[in-house]
N, C-alpha and C positions, 0 to 999 in steps of 0.2 A: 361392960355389957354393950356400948353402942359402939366400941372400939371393933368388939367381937361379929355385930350385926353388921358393920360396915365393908368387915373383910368378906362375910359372908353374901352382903350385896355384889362386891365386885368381883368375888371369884364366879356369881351370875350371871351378871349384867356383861362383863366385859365381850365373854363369848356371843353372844347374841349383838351388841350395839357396833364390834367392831369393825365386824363388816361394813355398815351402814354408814359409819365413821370415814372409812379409809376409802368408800366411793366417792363420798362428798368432797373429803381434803384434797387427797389425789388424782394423780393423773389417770383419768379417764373421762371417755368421752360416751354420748348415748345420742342415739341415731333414729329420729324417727322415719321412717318412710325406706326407702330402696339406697343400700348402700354403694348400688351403681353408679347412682349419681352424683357420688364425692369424688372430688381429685382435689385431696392433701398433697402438699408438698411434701417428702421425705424430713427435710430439716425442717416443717411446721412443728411447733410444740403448743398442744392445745391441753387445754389442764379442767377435768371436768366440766366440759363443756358441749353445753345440747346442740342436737346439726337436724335441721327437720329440713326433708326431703320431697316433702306430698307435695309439693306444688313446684318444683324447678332442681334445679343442677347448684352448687355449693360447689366453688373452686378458690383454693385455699393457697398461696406461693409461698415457696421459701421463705424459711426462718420467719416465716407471720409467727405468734406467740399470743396468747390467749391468759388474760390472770382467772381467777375463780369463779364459776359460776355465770360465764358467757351463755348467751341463747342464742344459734344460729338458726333462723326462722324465715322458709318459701312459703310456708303454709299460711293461711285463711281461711276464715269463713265468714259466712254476708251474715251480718247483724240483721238484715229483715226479714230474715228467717227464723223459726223456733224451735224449741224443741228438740226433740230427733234430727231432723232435716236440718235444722242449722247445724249441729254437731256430725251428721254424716256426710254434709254435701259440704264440698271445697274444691277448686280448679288444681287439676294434675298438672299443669305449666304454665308457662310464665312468671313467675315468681323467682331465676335467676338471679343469685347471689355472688360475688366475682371480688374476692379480696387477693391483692396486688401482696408483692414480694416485700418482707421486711417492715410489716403493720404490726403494731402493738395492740392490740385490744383489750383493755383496763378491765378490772373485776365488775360482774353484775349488769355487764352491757349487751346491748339486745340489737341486733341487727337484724332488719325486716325485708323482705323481696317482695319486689326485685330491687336491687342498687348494686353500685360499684364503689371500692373502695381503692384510690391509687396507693401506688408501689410507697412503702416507708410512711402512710401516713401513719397517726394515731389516733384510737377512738377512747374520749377519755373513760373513766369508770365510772360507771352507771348512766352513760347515755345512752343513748334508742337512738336508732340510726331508720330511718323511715321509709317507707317503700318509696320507688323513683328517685332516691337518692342518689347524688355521686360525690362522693369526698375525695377533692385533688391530691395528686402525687406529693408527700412532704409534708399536709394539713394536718391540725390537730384539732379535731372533733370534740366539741363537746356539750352535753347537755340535753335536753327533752323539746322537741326533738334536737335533734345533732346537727351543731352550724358549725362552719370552720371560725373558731377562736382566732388562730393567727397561721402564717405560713413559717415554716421551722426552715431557718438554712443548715443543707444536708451537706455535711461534710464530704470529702472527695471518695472516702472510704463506702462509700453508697450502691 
C-alpha cells in the first residue's frame, strides 16, 4: 500500500515540482530591472543567478563563471523609509557593477553596487561584496563583508 501511494505521489508531484526544480539547479539566470543594462560576456557562464538592474549597468567579462545561487544587486532602498515608499522608492543610477575577465564567483555570494571586481580575481562562496568596493586584479575575496584574503600568483596562461 505505501509502495502503491508513493508511485502515486510521484507520478504527481514530479510534473508540477520539476520545473521549479530545474530553475533552481540549472543554468539560468533572472533579471530584475531593464535588460539593457547588461553586457555579459559571450564566454561568461553564470548558473542561476539573479542580475538586478534598477539602480545601474552590470557588466560581466569573459569566461567570469558564477556557482549557484549568486545575487548580482544595483539596487536599494533607504531604511528610513517605510512602508510603501520604502519598497517603491530606490535611485535609478548609480549603483554600477563592473566584473573584470576570468572571475570565479563561488555559490550563495552577493555582490552589491556600486563596486568593481579586477580581471581573474575570486569571490569566495557566501561572501557579500559591498557597495564602493573594489577587489584587485588576481585577489581572493572572502567573507562578510568581503576583504582580500591573499593575492593568488596568476599563471602566464592569464
Amino acid at each position: 500500500m505505501a509502495n502503491h501511494l508513493s508511485t502515486i505521489l510521484q507520478k504527481i508531484l514530479t510534473p508540477l515540482l520539476s520545473p521549479t526544480v530545474e530553475r533552481i539547479v540549472y543554468k539560468k539566470i533572472f533579471v530584475w530591472g531593464s535588460k539593457d543594462r547588461l553586457k555579459i560576456a559571450a564566454s561568461a557562464c553564470l548558473v542561476n543567478t539573479l542580475l538586478n538592474t534598477s539602480s545601474g549597468t552590470i557588466t560581466i567579462g569573459e569566461q567570469t563563471f558564477t556557482g549557484h545561487n549568486v545575487s548580482i544587486l544595483t539596487g536599494t532602498h533607504d531604511y528610513s523609509l517605510k512602508m510603501a515608499e520604502r519598497m517603491s522608492h530606490f535611485p535609478l543610477e548609480g549603483g554600477d557593477i563592473v566584473i573584470g575577465k576570468g572571475v570565479w564567483i563561488g555559490s550563495n555570494a552577493t555582490i552589491l553596487g556600486p563596486c568593481e571586481i579586477g580581471d581573474h580575481a575570486v569571490i569566495a562562496a557566501g561572501a557579500i561584496v559591498t557597495p564602493r568596493s573594489r577587489i584587485p586584479e588576481g585577489e581572493v575575496a572572502v567573507g562578510i563583508p568581503a576583504r582580500s584574503s591573499k593575492p593568488r600568483a596568476l599563471s602566464s596562461a592569464a
